[in-house]
C-alpha positions as CSV (number, residue, x, y, z in Angstrom):
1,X,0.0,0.0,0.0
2,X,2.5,2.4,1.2
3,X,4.2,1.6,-2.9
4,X,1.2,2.5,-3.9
5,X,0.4,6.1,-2.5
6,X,4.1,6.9,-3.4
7,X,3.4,6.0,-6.7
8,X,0.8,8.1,-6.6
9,X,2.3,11.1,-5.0
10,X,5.0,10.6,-7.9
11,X,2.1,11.3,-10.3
12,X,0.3,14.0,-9.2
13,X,1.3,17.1,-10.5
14,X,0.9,19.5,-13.5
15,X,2.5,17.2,-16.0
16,X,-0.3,14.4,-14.8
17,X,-3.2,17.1,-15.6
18,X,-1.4,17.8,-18.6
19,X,-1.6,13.6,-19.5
20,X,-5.0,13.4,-18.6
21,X,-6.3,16.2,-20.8
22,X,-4.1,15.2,-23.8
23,X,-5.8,11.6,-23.4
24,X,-9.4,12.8,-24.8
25,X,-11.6,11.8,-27.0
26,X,-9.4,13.2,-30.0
27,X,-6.6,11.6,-29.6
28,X,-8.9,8.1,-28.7
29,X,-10.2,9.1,-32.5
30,X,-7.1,9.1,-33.7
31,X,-4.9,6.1,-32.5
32,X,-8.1,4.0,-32.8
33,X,-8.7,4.7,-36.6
34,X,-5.1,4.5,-37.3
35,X,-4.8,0.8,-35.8
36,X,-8.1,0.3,-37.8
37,X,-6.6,1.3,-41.2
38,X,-3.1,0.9,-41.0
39,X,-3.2,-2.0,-38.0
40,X,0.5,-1.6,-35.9
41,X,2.1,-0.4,-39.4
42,X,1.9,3.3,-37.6
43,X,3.4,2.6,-33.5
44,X,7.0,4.2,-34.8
45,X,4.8,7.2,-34.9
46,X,3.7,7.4,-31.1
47,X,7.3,6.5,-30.3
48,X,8.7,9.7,-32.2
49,X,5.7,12.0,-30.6
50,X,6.7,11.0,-27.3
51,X,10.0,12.9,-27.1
52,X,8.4,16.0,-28.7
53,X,5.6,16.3,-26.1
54,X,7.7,15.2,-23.2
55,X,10.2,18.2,-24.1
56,X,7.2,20.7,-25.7
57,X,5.4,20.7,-22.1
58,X,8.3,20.6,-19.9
59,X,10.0,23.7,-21.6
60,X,6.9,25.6,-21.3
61,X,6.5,24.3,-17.6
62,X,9.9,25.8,-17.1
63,X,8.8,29.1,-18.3
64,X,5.8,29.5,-15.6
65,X,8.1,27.6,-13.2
66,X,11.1,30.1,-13.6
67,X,8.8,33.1,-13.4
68,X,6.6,31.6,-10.5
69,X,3.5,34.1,-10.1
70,X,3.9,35.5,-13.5
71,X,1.0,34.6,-16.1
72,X,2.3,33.2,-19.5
73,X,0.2,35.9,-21.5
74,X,1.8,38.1,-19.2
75,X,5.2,37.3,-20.1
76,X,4.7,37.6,-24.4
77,X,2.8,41.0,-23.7
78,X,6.3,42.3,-21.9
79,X,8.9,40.7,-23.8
80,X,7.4,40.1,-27.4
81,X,4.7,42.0,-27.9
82,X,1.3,43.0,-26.5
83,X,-0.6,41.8,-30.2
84,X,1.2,38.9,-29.7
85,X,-0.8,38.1,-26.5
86,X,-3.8,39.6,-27.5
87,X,-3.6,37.3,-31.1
88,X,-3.2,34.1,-28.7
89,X,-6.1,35.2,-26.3
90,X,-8.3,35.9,-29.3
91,X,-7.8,32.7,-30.6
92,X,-8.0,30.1,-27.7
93,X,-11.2,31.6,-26.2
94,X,-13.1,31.0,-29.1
95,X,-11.2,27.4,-29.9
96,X,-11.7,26.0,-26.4
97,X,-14.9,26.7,-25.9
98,X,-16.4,25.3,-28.8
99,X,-13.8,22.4,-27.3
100,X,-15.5,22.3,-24.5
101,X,-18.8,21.7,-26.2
102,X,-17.5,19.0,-28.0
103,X,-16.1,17.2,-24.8
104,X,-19.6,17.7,-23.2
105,X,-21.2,16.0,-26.1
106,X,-18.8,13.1,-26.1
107,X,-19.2,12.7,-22.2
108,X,-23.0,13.1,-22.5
109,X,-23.4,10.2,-25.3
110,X,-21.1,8.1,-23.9
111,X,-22.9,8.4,-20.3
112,X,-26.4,8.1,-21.7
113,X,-24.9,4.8,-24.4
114,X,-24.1,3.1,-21.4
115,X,-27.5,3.0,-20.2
116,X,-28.7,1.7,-23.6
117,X,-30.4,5.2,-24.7
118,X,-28.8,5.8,-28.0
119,X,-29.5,9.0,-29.9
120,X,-32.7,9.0,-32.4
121,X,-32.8,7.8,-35.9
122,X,-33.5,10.0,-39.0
123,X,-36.8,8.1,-39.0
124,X,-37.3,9.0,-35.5
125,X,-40.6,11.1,-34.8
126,X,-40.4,14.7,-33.4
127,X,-41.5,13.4,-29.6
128,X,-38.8,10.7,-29.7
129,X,-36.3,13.9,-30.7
130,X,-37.7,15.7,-28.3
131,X,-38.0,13.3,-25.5
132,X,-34.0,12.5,-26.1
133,X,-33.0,16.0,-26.4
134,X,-34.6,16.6,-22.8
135,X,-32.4,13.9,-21.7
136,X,-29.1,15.0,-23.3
137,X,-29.6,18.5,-22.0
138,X,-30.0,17.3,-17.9
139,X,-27.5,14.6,-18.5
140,X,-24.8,17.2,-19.8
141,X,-26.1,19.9,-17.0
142,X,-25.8,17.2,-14.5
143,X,-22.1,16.3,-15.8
144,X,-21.3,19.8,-16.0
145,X,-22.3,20.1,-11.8
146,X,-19.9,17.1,-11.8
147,X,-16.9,18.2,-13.0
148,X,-16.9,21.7,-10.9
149,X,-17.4,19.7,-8.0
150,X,-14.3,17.9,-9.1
151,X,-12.1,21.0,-9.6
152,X,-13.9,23.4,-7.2
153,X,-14.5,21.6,-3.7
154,X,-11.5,21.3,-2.4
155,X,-9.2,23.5,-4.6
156,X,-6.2,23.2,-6.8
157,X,-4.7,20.2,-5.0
158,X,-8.3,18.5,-5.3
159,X,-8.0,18.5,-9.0
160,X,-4.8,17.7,-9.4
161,X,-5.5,14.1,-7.7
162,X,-9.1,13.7,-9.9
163,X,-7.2,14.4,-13.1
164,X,-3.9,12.0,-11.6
165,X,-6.5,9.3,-10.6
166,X,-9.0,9.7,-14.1
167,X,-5.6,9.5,-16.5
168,X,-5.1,5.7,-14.5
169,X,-8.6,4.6,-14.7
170,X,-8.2,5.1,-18.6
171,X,-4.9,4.0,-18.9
172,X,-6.6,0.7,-17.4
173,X,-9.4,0.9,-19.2
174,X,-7.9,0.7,-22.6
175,X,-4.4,-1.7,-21.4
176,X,-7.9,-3.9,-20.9
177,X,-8.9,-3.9,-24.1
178,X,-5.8,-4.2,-25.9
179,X,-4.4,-7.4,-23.8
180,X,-5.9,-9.9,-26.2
181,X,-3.4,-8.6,-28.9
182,X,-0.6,-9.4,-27.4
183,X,-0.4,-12.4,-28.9
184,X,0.4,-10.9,-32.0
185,X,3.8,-9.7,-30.4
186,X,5.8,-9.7,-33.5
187,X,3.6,-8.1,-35.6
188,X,3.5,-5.1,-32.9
189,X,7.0,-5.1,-32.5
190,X,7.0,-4.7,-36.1
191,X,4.9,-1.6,-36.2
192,X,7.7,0.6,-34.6
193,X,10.4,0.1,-37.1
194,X,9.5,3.3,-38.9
195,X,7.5,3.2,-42.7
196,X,4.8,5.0,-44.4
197,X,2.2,2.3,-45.4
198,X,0.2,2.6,-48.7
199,X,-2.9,5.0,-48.2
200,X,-6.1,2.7,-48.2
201,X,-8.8,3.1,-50.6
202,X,-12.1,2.7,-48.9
203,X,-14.3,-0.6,-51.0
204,X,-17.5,1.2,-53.3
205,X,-16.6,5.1,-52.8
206,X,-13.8,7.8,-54.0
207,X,-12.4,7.9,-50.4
208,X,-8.6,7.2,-49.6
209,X,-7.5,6.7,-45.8
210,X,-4.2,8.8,-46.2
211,X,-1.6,7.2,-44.3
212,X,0.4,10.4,-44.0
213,X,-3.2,12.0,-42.8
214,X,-3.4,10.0,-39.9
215,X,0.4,10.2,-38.9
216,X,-0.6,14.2,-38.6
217,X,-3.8,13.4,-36.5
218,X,-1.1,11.3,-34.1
219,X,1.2,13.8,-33.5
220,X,-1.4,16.7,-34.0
221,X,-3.4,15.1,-31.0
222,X,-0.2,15.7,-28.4
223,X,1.2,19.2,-30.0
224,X,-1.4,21.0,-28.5
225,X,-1.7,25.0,-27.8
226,X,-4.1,24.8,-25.2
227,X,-1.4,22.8,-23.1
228,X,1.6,24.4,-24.1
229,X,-0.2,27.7,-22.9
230,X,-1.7,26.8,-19.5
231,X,0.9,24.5,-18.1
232,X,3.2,27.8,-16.8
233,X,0.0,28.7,-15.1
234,X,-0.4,25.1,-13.6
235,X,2.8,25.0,-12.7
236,X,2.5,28.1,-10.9
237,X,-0.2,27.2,-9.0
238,X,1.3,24.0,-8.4
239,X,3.9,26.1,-6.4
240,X,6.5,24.9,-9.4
241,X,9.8,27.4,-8.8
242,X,13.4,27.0,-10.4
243,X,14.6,24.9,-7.5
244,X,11.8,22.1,-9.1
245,X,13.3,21.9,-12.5
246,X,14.5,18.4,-12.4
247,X,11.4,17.1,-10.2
248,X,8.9,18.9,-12.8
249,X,10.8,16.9,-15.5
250,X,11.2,13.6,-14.2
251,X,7.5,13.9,-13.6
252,X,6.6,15.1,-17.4
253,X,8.8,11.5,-18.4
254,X,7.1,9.8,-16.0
255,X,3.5,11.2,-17.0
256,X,4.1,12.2,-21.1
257,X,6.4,9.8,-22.0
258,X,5.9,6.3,-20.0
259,X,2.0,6.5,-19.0
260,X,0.8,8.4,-22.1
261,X,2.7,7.1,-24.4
262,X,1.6,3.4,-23.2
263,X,-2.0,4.2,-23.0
264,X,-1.7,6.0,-26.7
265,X,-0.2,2.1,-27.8
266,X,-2.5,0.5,-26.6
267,X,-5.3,2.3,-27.9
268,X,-3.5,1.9,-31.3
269,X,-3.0,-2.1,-30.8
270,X,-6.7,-2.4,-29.5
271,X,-7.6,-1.1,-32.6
272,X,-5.0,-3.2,-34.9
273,X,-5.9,-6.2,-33.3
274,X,-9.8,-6.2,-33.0
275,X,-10.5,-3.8,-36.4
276,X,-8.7,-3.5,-38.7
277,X,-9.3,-7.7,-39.7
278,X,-12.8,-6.8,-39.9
279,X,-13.9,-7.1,-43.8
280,X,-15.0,-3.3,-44.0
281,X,-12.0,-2.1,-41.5
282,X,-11.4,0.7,-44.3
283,X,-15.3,2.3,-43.9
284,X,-14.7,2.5,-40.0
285,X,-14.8,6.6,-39.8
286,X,-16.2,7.4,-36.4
287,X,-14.9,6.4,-32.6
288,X,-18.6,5.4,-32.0
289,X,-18.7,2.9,-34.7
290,X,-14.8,1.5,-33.1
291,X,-16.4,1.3,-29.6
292,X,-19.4,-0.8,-30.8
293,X,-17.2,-3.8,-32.8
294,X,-14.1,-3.9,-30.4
295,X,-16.4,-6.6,-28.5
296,X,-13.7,-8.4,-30.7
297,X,-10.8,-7.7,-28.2
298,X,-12.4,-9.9,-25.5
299,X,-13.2,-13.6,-25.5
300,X,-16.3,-14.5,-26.8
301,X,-17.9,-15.6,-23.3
302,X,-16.3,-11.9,-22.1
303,X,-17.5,-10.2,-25.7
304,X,-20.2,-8.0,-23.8
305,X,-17.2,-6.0,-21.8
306,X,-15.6,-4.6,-24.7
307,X,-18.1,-1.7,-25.5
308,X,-19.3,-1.2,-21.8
309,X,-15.8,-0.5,-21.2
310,X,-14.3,1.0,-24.2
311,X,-17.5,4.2,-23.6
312,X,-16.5,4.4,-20.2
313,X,-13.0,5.1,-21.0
314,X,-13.9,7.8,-23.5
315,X,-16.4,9.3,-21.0
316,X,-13.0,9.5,-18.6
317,X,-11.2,11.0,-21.8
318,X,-13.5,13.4,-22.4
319,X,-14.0,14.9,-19.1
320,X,-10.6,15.3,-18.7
321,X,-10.1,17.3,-22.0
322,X,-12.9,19.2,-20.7
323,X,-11.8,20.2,-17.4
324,X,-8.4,21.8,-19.1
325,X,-10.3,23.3,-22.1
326,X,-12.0,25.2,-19.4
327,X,-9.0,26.1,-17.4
328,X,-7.2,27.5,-20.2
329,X,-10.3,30.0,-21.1
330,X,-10.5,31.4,-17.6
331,X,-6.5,31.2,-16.9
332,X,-5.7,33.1,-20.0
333,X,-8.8,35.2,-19.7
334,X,-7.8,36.8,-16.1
335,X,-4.3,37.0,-17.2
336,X,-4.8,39.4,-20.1
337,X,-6.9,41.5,-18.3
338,X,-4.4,41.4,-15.3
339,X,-6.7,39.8,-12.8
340,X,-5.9,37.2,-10.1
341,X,-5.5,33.9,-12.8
342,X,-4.2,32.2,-9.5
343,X,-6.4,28.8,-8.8
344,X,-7.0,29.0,-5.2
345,X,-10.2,28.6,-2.2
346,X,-10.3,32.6,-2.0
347,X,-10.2,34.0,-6.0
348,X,-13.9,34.2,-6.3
349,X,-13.7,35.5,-9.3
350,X,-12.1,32.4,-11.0
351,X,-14.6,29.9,-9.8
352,X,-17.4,32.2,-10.6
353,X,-16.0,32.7,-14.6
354,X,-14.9,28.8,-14.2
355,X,-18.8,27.9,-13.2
356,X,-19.9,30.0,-16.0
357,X,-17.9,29.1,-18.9
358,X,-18.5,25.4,-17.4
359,X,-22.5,25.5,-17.1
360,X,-22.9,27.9,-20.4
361,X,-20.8,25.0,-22.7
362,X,-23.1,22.1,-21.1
363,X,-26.4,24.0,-22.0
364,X,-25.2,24.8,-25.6
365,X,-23.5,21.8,-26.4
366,X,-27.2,19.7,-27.0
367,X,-28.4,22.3,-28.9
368,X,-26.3,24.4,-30.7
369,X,-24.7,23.0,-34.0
370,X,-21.8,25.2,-35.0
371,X,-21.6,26.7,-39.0
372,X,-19.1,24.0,-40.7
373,X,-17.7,27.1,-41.8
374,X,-16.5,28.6,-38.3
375,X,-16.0,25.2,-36.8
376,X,-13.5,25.2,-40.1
377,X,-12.2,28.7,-39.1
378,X,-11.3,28.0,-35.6
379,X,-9.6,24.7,-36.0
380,X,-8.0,25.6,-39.1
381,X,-6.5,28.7,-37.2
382,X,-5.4,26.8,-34.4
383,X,-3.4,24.2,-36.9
384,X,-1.9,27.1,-39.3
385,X,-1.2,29.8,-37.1
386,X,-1.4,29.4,-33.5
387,X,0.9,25.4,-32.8
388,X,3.6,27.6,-34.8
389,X,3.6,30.8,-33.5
390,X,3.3,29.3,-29.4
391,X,6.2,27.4,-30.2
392,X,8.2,30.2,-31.7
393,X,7.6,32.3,-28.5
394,X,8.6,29.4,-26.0
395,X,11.6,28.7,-28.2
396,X,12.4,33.0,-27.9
397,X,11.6,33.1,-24.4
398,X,13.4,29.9,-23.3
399,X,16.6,31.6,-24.8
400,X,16.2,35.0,-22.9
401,X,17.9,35.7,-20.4
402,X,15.6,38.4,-18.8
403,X,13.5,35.4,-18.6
404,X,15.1,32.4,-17.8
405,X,18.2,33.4,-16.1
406,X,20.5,31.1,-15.5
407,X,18.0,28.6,-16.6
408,X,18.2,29.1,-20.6
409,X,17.6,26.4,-22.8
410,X,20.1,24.2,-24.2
411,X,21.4,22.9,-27.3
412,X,19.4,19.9,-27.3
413,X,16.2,21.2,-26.0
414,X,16.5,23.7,-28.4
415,X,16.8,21.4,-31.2
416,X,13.8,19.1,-29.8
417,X,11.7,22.1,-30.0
418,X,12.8,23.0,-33.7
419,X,12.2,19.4,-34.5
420,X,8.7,20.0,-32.8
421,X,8.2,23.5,-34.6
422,X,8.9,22.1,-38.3
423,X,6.3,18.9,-37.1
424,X,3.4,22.1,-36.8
425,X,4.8,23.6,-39.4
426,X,3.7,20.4,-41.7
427,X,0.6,20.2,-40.4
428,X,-0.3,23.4,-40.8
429,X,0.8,23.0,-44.9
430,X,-1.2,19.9,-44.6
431,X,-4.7,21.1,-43.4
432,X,-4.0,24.4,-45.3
433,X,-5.7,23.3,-48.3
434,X,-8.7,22.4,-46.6
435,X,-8.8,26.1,-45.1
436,X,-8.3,28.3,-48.0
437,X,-11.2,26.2,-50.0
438,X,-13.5,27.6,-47.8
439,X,-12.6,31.1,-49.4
């Protein structure tokens, strides 16, 4: 027992809220259709993420760390520019609340699916749409009281465990699922000796499953703004200070690269394994449709488990992505308007604007379908401009000395980043088609 708590304790931190938000339901979408397509052909990629996020988080920690008490927004406006900050808090507002919305829907279908209430048909009669819609509006409200009892009652520290202990109950959840593939060791072992596989034409339609698509989508679902942005407040509030440097990173290995970078494999195997030797593996397009047939990871007398289990684990994933989608509207919200950002029992005004921004995204999520066109805006702005220009500004202000002191960056974190730069870089150019033909 006593291993156990100290385990723990060696979790819980900003890196392990970090984990847990990174494990949502996007990046479930993404390692599950990749194994579906490509089966293991595509591991290598998970394996080259892993030192990219692992570094990408850590350096930006070290920022908030460094300059404990000092909001990142706060630190571009003084030493790049005040646009600069202004551009980033224009952006992720917008971006991660309609985020937010998306989590709540994911949590609130998953919740209700495991109850057997599925949503209506097209053939389905207004009272039936009616009659669900009720139900997905109190379920989401109701999971939406949830969550701020998670991250309000008791605090900072309080949230900090929930996230630590939701990012093991998925990592479980999906190391359950992908067990039975094991047995196909040397195929797996195969998958991370790196190749691009052929792109996969999809039987009876046009479509192509681009390999090089959904290597993008893996690496894509870890380089995330929205972490790389509010971990120097977590930190912070963490009481992180340049005498934790080594701790914070031993922790974002610990957290990024061995737990997250397990429970992203074993998504991808689960899906290898029980999908992609299903006839019409290349038609699987949606994480719902996964969930439903990986009753093939299980033995037949245990087939029932694998859907029950596989919904529960992307409920987990979801809320998780949720709770930080929030955090990073209200931390970088306060900042730039030089509030108190701090996450503690006595700002009132966080948890008020934290309750809002919570309640407001559970009541519209049901509801309100966003234009293609400004879903296509936001993302598509988030993926060209704003992965780039956040890792631009933590590679300038890791090198400053008026920053970082004595605690600059070095050669080879510098050349991670850069690595990790010219990564969003290419995904930008490769999602840039998609956002000029709107135009």
């Amino acid at each position: 027992m006593n291993f156990i708590i100290k385990l723990f304790n060696e979790l819980v931190g900003p890196a392990a809220v970090i984990a847990a938000g990174t494990m949502g339901a996007g990046a479930v979408a993404s390692l599950i259709l990749a194994g579906a397509w490509f089966r293991y052909d595509l591991l290598w990629v998970v394996l080259f993420m892993l030192p990219l996020f692992v570094i990408a988080v850590d350096s930006s920690s070290r920022i908030g760390s460094v300059n404990h008490g000092v909001g990142m927004l706060s630190i571009v406006r003084r030493h790049i520019h005040p646009s600069v900050a202004w551009f980033f808090l224009a952006i992720n507002v917008p971006i991660h609340i309609l985020v937010a919305m998306g989590q709540f829907s994911v949590m609130t279908s998953a919740f209700l699916s495991l109850f057997g209430m599925h949503p209506p048909g097209v053939a389905a009669s207004p009272e039936q749409l009616a009659s669900y819609l009720k139900f997905e509006m109190g379920t989401s409200v109701a999971l939406g009281v949830l969550m701020l009892w998670l991250v309000l009652s008791q605090g900072y520290d309080r949230m900090q465990k929930a996230m630590t202990v939701m990012m093991v109950v998925m990592f479980f959840c999906f190391l359950l699922i992908a067990l039975r593939s094991f047995g196909e060791a040397g195929a797996i072992l195969a998958g991370f000796v790196p190749s691009i596989p052929p792109d996969l034409p999809v039987p009876g339609t046009d479509t192509v499953r681009m390999s090089t698509g959904s290597i993008i989508a893996i690496v894509g679902a870890a380089i995330a703004p929205g972490a790389l942005l509010a971990i120097p407040y977590l930190s912070s509030d963490a009481g992180s200070d340049a005498s934790s440097l080594q701790r914070d990173l031993r922790k974002s290995v610990l957290n990024l690269g061995i737990i997250f970078g397990a429970y992203a494999m074993f998504i991808l195997i689960a899906g290898g394994f029980a999908l992609y030797p299903l006839q019409n593996h290349a038609s699987i397009q949606t994480v719902h449709a996964a969930g439903q047939v990986l009753t093939f990871a299980f033995p037949p007398a245990m087939a029932f488990m694998g859907p029950p289990i596989f919904t529960f684990g992307l409920f987990i994933a979801a809320l998780t992505t949720l709770v930080i989608s929030v955090q990073v509207v209200i931390y970088l919200s306060l900042d730039m308007l030089g509030k108190n950002w701090t996450y503690s029992s006595d700002n009132t005004l966080f948890r008020r604007l934290l309750i809002v921004v919570t309640l407001i995204s559970a009541v519209l999520a049901p509801v309100w379908t966003f234009p293609a066109m400004l879903k296509v805006i936001l993302l598509m702005g988030v993926n060209v401009l704003i992965i780039p220009m956040v890792l631009i500004a933590m590679i300038y202000l890791l090198n400053k000395k008026t920053v970082m002191g004595e605690h600059t960056a070095g050669f080879w974190r510098n050349l991670t980043l850069v690595v990790c730069l010219m990564v969003a870089i290419a995904l930008g150019i490769d999602k840039l088609p998609d956002y000029l033909a709107i135009f």
